[in-house]
C-alpha positions as CSV (number, residue, x, y, z in Angstrom):
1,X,0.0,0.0,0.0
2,X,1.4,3.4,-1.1
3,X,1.1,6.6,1.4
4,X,2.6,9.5,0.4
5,X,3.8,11.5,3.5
6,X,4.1,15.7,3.2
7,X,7.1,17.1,5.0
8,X,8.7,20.0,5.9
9,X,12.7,21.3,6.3
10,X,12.7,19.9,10.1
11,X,11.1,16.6,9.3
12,X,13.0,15.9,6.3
13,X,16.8,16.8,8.4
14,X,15.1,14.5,11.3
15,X,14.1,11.8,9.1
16,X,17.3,11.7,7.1
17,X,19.6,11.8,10.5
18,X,17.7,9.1,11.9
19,X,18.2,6.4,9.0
20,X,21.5,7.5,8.8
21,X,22.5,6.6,12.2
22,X,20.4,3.9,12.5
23,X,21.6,2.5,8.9
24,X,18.1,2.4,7.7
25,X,15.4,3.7,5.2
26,X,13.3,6.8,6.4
27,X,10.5,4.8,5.2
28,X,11.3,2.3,8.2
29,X,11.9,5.2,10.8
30,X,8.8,6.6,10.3
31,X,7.0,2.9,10.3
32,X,8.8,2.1,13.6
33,X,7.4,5.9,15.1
34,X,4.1,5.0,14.2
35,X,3.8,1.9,15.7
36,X,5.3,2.5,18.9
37,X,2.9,5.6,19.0
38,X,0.2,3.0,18.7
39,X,1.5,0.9,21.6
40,X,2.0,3.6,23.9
41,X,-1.3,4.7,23.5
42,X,-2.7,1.3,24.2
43,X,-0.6,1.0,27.0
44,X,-2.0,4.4,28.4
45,X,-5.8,2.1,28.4
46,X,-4.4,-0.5,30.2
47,X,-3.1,1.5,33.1
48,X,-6.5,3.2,32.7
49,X,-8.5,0.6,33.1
50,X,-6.2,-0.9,35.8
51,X,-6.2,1.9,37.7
52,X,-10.0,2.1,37.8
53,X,-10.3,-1.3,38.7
54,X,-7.9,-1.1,41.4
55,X,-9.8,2.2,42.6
56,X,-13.3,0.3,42.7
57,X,-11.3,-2.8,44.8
58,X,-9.4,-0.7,46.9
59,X,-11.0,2.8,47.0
60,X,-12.5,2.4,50.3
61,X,-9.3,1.5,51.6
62,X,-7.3,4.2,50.1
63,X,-9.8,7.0,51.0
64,X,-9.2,5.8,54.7
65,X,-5.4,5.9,54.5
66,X,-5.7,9.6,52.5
67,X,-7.7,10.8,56.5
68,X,-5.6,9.5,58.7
């Protein structure tokens, strides 16, 4: 699949600086931001959802130890 990516100066020095120093193609750099975007952002739902279930287990708890 073909995507055609508009740039600017700064993107284009960045791009080109990364796949130099990392001996790959730009193409890959800006696969490899992409996906770890995608994973942190998944990651930031997990903890979410952890966080809330932790609250509704141990909220009780925790609101008891914040008036002491």
């Amino acid at each position: 699949m073909a995507l055609t990516v508009r740039t600017d100066d700064q993107l284009e020095t960045a791009l080109t600086a990364l796949a130099v120093s990392e001996g790959t193609s730009r193409q890959e750099i800006i696969r490899r931001a992409v996906l770890e975007r995608y994973e942190r952002s998944g990651h930031g739902a997990r903890v979410a959802s952890s966080s809330e279930k932790m609250q509704q287990r141990w909220g009780d708890v925790l609101e008891r130890l914040r008036t002491t």
